[in-house]
Every structure is written in C-alpha cells, then in structure tokens.
N, C-alpha and C positions, 0 to 999 in steps of 0.2 A: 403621626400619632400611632401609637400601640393599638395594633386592632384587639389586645385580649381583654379590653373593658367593654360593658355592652355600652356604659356611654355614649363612645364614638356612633354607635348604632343609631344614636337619638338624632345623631345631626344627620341624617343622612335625609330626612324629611323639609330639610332646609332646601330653598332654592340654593345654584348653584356656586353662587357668589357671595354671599352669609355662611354657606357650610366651610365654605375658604376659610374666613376671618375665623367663623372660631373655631376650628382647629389650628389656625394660626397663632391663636390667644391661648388653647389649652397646650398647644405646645412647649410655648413661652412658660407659660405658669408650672409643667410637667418641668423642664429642664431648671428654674426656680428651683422647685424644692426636692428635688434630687441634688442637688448643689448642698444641701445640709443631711437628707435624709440617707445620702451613697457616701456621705464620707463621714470616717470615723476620726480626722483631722478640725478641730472646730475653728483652729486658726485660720487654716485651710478654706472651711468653706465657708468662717465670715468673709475672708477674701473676696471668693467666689462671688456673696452676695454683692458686696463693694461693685462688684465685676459688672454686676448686671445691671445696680442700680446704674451707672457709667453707660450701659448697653441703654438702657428706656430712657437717658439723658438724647443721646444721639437718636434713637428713634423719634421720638417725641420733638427734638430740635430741629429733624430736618439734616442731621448727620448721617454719615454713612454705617449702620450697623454694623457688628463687626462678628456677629453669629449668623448661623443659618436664621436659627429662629426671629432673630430681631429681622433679618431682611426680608422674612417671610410675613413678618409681622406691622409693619412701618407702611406699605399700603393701603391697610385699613384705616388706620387711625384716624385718619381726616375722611372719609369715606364712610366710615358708620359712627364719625364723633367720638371714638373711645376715650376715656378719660384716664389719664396719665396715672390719675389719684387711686383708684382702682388697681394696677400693678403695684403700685408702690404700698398697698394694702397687705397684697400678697406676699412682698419681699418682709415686709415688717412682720407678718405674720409667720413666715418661716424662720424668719431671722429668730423669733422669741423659741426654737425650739433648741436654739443656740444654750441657752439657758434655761429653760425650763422643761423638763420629761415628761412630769404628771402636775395634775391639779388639782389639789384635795376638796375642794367646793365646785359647784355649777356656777357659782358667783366670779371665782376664779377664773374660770374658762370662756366666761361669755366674750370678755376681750379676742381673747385666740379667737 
C-alpha cells in the first residue's frame, strides 16, 4: 500500500492480523481501479477488469491466484468471512467509469 494517503495511517491502530487483511483488501480494490483510472485504452482496461473479475473467481474458489495482490489477499477470506459480493461491487463500480465521466444529478450518482 502507498504510504502517501493518511488512510493507510488509520490501520495502523488495528491488531496485527486485521491490519494484514485490509491492506490486503485495499490493495486489491487500489490495483481495481487503477486498471481504469491509469489507462487511457478503455478496451484495454475493460479487459483488465475481465482479468480480475477471473482473479476473485480463483480467490474466492480456492484457486490459485494469479497476482500478487489476489495471493495476498485469499487468506483472509475465509478468516474474516469476507464477501465475494463486496469486490465484485467494486469491479462493477469502476467498470461504470468505463462509461460514464460525470453525473448530472445526486440521483444519478448514488448508484456509483
């Protein structure tokens, strides 16, 4: 995780084995939406998305991840219960910036 958010700072008050998991989950969710937000290819990085959704298939399944972050990540799951439905939140919600830039209503956004 990038130390230049103070975020990362907030886990640090976690015991030691919780502050793992989520920086193991914000990592995940960071490398997510740099996959849309770092390229200016949209083809490209619906792929990517494609990619990951395949990556939380195999974490989630008991497969062998095939990123850092998913191997970092795949220990916790069953350990703090995490819920698959929860990333695939995340993927859906970067995915929509695939397509959409701005949102003219609060009404509009509240999906995002």
């Amino acid at each position: 995780m990038a130390r230049k958010t103070s975020f990362y700072y907030s886990f640090l008050v976690l015991p030691a084995q919780q502050r793992r998991a989520i920086v193991a989950v914000w990592d995940l969710c960071r490398a997510v939406d740099d996959a849309v937000d770092e390229n200016p290819d949209r083809a490209a990085a619906a792929r990517t998305l494609r990619a990951w959704r395949d990556e939380l298939d195999r974490c989630f399944g008991g497969g062998l991840p095939e990123t850092a972050q998913g191997r970092r990540l795949q220990p916790y799951i069953r350990e703090f219960g995490l819920p698959k439905e929860a990333f695939e939140d995340v993927i859906d919600g970067v995915a929509m910036d695939l397509e959409t830039t701005r949102y003219e209503t609060f009404e509009n956004l509240r999906e995002y």
